[in-house]
PyMOL commands that place a pseudoatom at each C-alpha (Angstrom):
pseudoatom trace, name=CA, resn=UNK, resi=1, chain=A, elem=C, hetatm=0, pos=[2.185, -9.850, -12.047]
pseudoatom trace, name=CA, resn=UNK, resi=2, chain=A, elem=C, hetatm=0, pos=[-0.041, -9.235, -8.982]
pseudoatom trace, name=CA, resn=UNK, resi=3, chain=A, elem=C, hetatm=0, pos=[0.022, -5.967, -7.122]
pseudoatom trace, name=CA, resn=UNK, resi=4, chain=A, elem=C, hetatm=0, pos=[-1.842, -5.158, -4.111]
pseudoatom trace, name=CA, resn=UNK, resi=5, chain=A, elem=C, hetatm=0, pos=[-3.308, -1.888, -2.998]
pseudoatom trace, name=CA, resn=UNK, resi=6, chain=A, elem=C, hetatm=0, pos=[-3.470, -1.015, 0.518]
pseudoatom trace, name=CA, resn=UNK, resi=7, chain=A, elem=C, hetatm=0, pos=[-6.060, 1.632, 1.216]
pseudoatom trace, name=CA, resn=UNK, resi=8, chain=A, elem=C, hetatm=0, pos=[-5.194, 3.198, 4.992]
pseudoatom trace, name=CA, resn=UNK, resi=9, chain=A, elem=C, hetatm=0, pos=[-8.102, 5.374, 5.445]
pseudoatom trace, name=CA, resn=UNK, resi=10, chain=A, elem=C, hetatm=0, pos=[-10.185, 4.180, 8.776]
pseudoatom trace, name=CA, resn=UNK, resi=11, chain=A, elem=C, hetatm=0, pos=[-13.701, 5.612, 6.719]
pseudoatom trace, name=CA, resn=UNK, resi=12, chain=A, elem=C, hetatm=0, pos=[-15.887, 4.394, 4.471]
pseudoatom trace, name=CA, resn=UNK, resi=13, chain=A, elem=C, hetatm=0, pos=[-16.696, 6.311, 1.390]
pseudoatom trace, name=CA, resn=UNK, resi=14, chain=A, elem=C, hetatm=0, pos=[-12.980, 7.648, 1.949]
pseudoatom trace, name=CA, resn=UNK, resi=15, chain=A, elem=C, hetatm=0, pos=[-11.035, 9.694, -0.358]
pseudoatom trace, name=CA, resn=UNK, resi=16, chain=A, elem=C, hetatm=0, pos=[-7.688, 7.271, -0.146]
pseudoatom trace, name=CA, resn=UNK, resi=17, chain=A, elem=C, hetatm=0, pos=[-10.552, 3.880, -0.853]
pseudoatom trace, name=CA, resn=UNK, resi=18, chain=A, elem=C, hetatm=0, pos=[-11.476, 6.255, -4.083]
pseudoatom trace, name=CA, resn=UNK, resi=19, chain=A, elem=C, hetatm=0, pos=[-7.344, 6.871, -5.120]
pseudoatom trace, name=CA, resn=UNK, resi=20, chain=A, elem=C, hetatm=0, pos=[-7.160, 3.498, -4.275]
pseudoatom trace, name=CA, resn=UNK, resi=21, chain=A, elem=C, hetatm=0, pos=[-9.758, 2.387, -7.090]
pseudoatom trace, name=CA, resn=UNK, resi=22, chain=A, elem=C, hetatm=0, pos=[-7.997, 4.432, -10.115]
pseudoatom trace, name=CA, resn=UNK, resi=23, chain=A, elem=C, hetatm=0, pos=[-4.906, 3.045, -9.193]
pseudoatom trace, name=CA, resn=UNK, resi=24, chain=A, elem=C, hetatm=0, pos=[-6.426, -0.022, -9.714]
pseudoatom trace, name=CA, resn=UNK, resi=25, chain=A, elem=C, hetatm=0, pos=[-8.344, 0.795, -12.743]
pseudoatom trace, name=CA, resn=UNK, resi=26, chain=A, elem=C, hetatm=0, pos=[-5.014, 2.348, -14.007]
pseudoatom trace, name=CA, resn=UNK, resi=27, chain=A, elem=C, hetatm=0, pos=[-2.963, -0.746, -13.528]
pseudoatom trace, name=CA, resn=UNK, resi=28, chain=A, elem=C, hetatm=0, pos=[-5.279, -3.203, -15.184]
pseudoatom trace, name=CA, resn=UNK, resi=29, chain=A, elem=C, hetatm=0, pos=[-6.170, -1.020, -18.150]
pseudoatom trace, name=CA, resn=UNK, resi=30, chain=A, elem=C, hetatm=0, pos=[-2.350, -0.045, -18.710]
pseudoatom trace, name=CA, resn=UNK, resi=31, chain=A, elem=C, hetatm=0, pos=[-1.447, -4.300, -18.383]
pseudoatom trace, name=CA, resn=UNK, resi=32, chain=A, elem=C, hetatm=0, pos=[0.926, -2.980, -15.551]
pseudoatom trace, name=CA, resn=UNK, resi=33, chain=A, elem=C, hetatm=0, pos=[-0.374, -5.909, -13.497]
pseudoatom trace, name=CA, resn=UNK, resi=34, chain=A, elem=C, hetatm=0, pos=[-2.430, -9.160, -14.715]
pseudoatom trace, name=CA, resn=UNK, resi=35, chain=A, elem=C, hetatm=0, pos=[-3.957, -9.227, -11.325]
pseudoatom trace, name=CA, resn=UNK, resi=36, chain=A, elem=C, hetatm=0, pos=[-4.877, -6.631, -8.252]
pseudoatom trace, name=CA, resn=UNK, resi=37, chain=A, elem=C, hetatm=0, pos=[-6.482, -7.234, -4.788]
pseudoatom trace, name=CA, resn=UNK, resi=38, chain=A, elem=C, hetatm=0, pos=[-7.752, -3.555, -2.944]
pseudoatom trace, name=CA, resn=UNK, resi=39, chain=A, elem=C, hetatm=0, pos=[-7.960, -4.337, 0.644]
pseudoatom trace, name=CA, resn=UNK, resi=40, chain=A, elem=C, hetatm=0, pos=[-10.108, -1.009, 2.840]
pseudoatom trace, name=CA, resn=UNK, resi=41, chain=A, elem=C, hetatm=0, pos=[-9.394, -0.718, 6.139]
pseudoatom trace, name=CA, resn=UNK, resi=42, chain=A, elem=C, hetatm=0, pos=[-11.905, 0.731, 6.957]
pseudoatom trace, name=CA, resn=UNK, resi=43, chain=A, elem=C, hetatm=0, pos=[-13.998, 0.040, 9.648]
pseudoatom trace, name=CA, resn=UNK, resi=44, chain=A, elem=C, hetatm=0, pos=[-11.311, -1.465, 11.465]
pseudoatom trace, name=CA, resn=UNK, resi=45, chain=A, elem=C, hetatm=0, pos=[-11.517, -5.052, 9.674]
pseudoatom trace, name=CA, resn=UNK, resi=46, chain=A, elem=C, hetatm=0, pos=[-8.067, -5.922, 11.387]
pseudoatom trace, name=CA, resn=UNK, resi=47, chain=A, elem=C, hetatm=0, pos=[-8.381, -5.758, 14.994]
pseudoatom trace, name=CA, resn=UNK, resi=48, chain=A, elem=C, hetatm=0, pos=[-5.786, -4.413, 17.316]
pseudoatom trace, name=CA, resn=UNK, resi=49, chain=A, elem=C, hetatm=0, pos=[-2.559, -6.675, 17.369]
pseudoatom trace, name=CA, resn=UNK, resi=50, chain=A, elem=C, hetatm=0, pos=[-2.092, -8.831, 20.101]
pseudoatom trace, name=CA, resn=UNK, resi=51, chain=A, elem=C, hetatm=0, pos=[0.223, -11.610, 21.269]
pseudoatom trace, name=CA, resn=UNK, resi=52, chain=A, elem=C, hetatm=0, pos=[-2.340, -14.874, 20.477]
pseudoatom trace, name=CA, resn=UNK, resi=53, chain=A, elem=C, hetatm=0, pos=[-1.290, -14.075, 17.190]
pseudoatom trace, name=CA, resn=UNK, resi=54, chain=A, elem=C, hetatm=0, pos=[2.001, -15.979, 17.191]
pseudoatom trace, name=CA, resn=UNK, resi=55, chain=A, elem=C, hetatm=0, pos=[-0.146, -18.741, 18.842]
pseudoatom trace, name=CA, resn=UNK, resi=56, chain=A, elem=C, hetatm=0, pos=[-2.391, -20.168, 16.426]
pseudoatom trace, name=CA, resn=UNK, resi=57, chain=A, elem=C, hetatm=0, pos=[-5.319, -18.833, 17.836]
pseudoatom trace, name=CA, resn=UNK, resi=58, chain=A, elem=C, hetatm=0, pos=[-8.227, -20.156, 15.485]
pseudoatom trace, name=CA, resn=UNK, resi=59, chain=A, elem=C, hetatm=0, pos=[-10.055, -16.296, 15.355]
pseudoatom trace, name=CA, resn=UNK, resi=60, chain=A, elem=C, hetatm=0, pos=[-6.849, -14.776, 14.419]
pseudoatom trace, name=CA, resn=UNK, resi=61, chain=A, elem=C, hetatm=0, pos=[-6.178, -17.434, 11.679]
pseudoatom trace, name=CA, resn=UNK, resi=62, chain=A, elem=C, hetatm=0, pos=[-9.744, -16.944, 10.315]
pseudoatom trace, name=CA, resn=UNK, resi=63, chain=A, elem=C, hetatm=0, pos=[-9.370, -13.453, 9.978]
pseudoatom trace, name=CA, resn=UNK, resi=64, chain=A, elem=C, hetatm=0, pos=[-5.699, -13.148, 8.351]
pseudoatom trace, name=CA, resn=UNK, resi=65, chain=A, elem=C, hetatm=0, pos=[-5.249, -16.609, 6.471]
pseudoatom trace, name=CA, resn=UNK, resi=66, chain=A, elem=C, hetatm=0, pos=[-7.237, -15.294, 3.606]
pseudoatom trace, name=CA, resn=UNK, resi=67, chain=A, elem=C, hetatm=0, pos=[-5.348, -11.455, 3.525]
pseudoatom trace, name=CA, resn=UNK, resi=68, chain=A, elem=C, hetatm=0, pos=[-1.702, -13.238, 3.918]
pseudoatom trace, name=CA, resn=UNK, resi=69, chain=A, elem=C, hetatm=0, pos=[-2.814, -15.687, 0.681]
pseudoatom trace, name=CA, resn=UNK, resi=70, chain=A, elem=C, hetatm=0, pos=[-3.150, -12.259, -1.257]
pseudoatom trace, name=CA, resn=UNK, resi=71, chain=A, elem=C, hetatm=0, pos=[-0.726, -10.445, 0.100]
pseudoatom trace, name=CA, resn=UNK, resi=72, chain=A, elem=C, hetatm=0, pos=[2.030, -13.453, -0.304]
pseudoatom trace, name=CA, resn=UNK, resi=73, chain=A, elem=C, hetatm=0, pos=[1.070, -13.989, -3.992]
pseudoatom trace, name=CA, resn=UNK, resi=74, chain=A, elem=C, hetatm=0, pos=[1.458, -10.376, -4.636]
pseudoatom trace, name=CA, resn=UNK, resi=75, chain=A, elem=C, hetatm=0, pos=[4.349, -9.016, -6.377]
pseudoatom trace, name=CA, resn=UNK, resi=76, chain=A, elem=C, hetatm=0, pos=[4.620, -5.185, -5.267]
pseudoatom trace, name=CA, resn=UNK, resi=77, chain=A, elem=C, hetatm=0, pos=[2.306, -3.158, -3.365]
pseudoatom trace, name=CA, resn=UNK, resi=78, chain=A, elem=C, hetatm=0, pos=[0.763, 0.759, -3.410]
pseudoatom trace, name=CA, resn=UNK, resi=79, chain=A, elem=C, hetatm=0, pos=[0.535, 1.859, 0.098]
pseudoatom trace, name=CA, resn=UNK, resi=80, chain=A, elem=C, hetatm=0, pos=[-2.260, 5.031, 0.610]
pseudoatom trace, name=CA, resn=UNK, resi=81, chain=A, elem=C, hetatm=0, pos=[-2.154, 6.901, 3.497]
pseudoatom trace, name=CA, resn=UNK, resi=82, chain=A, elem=C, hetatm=0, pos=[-4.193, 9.790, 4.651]
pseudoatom trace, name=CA, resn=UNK, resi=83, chain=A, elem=C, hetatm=0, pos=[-2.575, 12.014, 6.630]
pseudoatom trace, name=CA, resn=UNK, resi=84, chain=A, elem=C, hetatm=0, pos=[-4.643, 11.894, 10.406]
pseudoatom trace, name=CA, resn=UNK, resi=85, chain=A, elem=C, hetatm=0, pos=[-3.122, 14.767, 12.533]
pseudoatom trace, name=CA, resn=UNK, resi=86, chain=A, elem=C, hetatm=0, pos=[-0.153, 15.067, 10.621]
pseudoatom trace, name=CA, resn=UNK, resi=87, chain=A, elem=C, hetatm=0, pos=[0.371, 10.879, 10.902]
pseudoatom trace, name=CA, resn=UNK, resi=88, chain=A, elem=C, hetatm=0, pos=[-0.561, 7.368, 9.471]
pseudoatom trace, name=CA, resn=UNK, resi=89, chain=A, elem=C, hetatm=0, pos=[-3.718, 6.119, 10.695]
pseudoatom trace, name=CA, resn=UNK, resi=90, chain=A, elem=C, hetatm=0, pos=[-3.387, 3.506, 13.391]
pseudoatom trace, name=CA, resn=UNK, resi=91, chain=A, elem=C, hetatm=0, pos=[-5.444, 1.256, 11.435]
pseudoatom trace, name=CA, resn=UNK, resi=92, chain=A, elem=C, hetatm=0, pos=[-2.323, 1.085, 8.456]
pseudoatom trace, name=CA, resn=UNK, resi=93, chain=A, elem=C, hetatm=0, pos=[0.230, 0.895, 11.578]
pseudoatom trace, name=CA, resn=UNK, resi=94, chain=A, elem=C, hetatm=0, pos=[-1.652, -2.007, 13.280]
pseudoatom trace, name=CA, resn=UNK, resi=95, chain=A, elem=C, hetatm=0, pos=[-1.854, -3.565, 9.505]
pseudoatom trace, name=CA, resn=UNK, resi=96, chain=A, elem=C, hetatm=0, pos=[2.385, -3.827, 9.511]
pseudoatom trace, name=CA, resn=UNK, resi=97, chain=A, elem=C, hetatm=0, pos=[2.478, -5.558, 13.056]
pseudoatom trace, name=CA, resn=UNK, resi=98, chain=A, elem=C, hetatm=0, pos=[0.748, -8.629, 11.088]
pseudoatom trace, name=CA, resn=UNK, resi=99, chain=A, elem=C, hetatm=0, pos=[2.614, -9.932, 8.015]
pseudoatom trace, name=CA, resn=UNK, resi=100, chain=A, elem=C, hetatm=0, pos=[6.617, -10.040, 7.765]
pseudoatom trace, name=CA, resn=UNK, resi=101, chain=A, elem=C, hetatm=0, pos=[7.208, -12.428, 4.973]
pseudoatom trace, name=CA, resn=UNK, resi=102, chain=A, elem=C, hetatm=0, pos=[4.358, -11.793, 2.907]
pseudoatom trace, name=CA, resn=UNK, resi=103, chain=A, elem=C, hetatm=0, pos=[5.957, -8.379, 2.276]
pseudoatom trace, name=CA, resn=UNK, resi=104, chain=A, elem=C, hetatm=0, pos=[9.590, -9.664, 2.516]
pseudoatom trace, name=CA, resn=UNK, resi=105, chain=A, elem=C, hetatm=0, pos=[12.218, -7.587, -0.166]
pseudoatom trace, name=CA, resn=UNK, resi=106, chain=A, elem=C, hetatm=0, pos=[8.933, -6.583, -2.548]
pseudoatom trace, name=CA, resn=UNK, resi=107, chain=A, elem=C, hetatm=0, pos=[8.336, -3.067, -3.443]
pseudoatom trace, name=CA, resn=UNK, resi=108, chain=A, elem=C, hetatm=0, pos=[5.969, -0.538, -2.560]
pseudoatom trace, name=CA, resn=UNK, resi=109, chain=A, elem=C, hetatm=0, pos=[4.757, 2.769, -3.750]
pseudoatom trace, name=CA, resn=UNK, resi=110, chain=A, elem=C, hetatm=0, pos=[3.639, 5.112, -1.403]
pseudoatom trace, name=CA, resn=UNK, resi=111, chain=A, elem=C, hetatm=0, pos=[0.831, 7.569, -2.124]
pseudoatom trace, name=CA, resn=UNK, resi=112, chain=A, elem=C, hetatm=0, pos=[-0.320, 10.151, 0.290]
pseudoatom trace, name=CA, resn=UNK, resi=113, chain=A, elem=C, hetatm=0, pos=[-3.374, 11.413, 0.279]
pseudoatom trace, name=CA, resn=UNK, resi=114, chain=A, elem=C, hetatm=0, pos=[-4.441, 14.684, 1.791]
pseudoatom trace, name=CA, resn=UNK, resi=115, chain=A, elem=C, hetatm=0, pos=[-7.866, 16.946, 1.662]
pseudoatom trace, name=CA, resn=UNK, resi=116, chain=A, elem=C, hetatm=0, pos=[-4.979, 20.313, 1.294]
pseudoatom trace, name=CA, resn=UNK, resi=117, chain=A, elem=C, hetatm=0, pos=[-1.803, 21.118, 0.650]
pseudoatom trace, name=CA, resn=UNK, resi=118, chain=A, elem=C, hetatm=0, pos=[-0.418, 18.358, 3.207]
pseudoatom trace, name=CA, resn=UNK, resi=119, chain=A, elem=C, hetatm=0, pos=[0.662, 14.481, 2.928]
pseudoatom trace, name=CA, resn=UNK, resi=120, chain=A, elem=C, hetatm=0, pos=[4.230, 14.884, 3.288]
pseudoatom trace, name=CA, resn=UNK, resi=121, chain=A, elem=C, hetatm=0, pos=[3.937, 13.114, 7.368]
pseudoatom trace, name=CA, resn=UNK, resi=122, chain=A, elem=C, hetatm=0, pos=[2.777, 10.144, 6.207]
pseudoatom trace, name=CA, resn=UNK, resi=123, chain=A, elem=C, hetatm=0, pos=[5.371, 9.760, 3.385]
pseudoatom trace, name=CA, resn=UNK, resi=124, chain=A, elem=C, hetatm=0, pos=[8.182, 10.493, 6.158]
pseudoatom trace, name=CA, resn=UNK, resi=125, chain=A, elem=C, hetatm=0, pos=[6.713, 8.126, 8.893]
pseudoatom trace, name=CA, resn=UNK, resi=126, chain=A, elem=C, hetatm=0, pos=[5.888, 5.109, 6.760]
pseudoatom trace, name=CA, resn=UNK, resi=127, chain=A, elem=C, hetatm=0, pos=[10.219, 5.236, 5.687]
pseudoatom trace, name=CA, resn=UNK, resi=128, chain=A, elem=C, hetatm=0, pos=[11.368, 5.503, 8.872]
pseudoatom trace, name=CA, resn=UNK, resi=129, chain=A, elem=C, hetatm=0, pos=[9.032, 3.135, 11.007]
pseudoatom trace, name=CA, resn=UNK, resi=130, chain=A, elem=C, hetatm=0, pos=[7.189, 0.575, 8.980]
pseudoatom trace, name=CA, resn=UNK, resi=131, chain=A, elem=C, hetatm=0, pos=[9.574, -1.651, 7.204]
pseudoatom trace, name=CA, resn=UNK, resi=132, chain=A, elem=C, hetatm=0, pos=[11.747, -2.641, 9.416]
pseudoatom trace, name=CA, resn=UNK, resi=133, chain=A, elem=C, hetatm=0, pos=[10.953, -6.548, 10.380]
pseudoatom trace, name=CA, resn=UNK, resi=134, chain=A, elem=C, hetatm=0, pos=[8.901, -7.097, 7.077]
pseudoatom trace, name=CA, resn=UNK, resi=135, chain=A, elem=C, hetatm=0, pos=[11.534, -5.862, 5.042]
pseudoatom trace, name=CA, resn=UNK, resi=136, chain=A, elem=C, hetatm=0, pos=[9.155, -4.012, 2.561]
pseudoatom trace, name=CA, resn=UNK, resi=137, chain=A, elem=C, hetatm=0, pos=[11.067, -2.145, 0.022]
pseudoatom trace, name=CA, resn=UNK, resi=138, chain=A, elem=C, hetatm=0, pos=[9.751, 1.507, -0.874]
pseudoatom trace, name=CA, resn=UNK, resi=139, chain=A, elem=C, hetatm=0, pos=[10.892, 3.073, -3.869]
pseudoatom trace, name=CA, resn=UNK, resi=140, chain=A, elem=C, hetatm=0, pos=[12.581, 6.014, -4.326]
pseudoatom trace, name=CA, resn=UNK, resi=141, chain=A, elem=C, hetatm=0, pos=[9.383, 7.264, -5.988]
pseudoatom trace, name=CA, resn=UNK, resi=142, chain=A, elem=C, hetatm=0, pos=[6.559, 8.153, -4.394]
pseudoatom trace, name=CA, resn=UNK, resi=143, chain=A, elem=C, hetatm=0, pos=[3.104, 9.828, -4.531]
pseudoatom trace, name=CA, resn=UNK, resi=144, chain=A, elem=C, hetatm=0, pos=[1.152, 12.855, -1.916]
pseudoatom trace, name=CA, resn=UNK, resi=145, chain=A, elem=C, hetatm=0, pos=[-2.767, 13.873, -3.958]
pseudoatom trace, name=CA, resn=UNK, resi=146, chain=A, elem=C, hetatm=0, pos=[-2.957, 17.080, -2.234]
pseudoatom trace, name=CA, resn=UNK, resi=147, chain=A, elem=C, hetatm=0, pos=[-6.450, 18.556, -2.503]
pseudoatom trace, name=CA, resn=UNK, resi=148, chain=A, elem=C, hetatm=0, pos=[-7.138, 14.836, -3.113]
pseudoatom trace, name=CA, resn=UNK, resi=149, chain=A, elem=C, hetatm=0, pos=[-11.776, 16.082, -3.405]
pseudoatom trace, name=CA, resn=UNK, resi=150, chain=A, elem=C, hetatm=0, pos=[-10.879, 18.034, -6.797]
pseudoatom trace, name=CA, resn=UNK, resi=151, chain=A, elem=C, hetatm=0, pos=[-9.262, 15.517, -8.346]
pseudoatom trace, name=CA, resn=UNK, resi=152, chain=A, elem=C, hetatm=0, pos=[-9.617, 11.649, -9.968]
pseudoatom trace, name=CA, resn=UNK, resi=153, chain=A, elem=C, hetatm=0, pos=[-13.341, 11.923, -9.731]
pseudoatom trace, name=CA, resn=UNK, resi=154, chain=A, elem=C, hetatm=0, pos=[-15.506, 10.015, -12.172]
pseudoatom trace, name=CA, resn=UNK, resi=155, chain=A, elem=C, hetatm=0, pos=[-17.815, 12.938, -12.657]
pseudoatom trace, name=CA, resn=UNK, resi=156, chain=A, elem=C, hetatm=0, pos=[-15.895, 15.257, -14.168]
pseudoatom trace, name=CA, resn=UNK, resi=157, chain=A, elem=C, hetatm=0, pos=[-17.393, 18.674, -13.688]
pseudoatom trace, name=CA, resn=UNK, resi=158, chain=A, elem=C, hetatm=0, pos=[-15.948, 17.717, -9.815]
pseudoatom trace, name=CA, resn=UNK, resi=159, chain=A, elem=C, hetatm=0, pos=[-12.263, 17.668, -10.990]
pseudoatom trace, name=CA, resn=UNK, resi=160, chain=A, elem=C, hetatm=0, pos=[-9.535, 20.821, -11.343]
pseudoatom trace, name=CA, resn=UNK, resi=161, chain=A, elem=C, hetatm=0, pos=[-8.733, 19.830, -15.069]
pseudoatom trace, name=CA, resn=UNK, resi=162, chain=A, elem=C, hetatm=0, pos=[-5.075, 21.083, -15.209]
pseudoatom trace, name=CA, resn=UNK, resi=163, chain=A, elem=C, hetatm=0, pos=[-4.248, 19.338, -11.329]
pseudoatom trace, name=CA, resn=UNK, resi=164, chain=A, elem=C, hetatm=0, pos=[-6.406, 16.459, -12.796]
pseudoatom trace, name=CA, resn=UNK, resi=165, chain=A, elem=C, hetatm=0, pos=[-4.414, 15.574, -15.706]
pseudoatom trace, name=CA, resn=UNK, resi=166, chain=A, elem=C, hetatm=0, pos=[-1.346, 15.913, -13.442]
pseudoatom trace, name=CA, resn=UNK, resi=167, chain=A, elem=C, hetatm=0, pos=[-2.293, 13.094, -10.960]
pseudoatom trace, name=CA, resn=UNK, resi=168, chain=A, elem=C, hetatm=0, pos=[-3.339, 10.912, -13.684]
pseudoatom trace, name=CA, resn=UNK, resi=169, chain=A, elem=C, hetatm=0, pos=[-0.062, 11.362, -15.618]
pseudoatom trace, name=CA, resn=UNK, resi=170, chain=A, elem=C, hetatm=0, pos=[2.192, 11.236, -12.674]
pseudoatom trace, name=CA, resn=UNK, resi=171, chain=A, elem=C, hetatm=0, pos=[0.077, 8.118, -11.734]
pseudoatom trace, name=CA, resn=UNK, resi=172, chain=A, elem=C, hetatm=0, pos=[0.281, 6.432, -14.841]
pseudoatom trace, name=CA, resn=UNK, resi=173, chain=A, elem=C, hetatm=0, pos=[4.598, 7.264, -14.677]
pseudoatom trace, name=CA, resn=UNK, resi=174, chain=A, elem=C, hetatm=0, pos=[5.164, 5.743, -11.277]
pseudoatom trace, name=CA, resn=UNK, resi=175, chain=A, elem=C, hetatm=0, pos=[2.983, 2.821, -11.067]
pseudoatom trace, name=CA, resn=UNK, resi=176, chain=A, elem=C, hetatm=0, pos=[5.371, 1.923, -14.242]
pseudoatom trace, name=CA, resn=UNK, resi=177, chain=A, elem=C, hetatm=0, pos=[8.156, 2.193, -12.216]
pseudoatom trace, name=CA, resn=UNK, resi=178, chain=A, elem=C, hetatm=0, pos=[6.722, -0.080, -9.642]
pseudoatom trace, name=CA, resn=UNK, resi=179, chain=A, elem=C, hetatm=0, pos=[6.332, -2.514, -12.242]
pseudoatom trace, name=CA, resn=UNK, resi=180, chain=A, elem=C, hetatm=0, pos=[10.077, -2.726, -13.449]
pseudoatom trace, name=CA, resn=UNK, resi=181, chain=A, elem=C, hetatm=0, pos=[10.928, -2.961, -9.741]
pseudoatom trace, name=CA, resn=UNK, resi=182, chain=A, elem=C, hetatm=0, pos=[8.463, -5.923, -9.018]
pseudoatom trace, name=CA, resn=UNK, resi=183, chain=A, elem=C, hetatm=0, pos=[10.008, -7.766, -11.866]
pseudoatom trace, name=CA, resn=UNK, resi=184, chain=A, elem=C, hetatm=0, pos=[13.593, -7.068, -10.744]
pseudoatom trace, name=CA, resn=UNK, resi=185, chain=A, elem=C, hetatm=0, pos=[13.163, -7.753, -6.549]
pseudoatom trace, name=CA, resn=UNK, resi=186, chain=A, elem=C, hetatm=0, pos=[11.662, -11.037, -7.786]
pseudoatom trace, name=CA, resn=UNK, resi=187, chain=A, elem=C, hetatm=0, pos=[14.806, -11.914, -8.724]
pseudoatom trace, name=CA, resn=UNK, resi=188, chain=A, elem=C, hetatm=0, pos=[16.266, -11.091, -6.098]
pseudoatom trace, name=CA, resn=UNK, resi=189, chain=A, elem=C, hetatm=0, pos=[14.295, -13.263, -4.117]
pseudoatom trace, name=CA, resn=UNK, resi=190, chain=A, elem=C, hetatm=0, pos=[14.269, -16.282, -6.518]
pseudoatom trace, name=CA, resn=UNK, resi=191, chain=A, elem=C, hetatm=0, pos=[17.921, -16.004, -6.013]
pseudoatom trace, name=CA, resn=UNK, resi=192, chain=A, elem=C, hetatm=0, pos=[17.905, -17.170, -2.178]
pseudoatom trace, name=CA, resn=UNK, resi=193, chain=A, elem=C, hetatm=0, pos=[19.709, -14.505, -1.303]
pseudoatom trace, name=CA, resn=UNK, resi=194, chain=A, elem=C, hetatm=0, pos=[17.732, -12.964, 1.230]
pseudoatom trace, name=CA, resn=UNK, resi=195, chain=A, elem=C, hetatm=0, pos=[16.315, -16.690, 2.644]
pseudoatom trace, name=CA, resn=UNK, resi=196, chain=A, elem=C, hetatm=0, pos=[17.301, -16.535, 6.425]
pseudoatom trace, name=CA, resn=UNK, resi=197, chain=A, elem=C, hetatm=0, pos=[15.843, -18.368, 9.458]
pseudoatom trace, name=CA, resn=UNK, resi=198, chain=A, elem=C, hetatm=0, pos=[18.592, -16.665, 11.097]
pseudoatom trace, name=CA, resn=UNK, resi=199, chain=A, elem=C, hetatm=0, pos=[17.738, -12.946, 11.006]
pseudoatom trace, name=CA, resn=UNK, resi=200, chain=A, elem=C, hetatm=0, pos=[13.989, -12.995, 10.878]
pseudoatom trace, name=CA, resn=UNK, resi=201, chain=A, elem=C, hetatm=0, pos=[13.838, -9.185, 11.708]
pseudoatom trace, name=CA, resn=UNK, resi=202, chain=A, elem=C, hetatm=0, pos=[15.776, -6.111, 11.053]
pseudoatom trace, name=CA, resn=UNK, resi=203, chain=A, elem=C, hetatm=0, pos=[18.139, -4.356, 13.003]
for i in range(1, 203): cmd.bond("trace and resi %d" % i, "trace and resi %d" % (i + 1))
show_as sticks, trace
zoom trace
């Protein structure tokens, strides 16, 4: 079992980079996955899509090759998104123009992340607009860390104790979930049921 976590944030040092790390932490130390790969966007390490992509153009390849290797071996993914003007940062938008089958009928959790009482745009916009060609499969479940500074920090003295225990719990619940469901959709995809050369996208 191999989940990847994809961190959205555009900063460094970002709150969603430091979510991403526990849920990390919390998947390895609760055997919920033998193996993780974090990938940051931040500082725009994915540049801008563009049509020499579908060409084989050699910068392109260098800069992907080794992100669709993880991201195909992976089994499910956690998607974190902060919430930028009440949307998903372009960065995490550009990142779903790159990889269809890599993400093909696998399932992802997605966890907002917001600095108040927020996060619930991101949660809508990544359903309605992001799946849609790759065929990534959200569950049912998901995840918004609203005042995201007072909570899951190392130091303790820096965390609100009862809203603390709360993310970590909740945390702990649906990353199981996306466990059963990365065991399950791999059936489904073992079973060539959803092999097409047909319908490459969605309608």
């Amino acid at each position: 079992m191999k989940i990847s976590i994809i961190s959205g944030s555009h900063r460094q040092n970002s709150q969603s980079i430091k979510v991403g790390k526990h849920i990390e932490k919390t998947l390895l130390e609760s055997k919920l996955s033998d193996d993780t790969y974090l990938l940051s966007l931040a500082g725009n390490p994915i540049p801008l899509w563009d049509e020499s992509i579908w060409e084989g153009d050699e910068e392109w390849k260098r800069i992907l090759d080794p992100i669709s290797d993880e991201l195909e071996n992976s089994d499910g993914f956690v998607i974190i998104s902060p919430e930028y003007h009440g949307q998903v940062p372009a960065a995490l938008k550009n990142f779903f123009l790159m990889w269809k089958k890599q993400l093909s009928h696998k399932p992802a959790l997605i966890v907002a992340v917001s600095s108040v009482d927020g996060g619930s745009y991101p949660v809508a916009e990544l359903r309605m607009s992001s799946y849609k060609n790759n065929r990534i499969c959200y569950l049912p479940e998901h995840l918004i860390i609203r005042n995201v500074e007072s909570v899951l920090n190392d130091d303790q003295e820096k965390n609100d104790v009862e809203a603390d225990n709360y993310f970590r719990e909740r945390i702990q619940w649906s990353l199981g979930i996306l466990n059963e469901y990365s065991k399950a959709l791999k059936l489904v995809r073992d079973s060539g049921a959803t092999d097409t050369d047909k319908f490459t996208n969605g309608m």
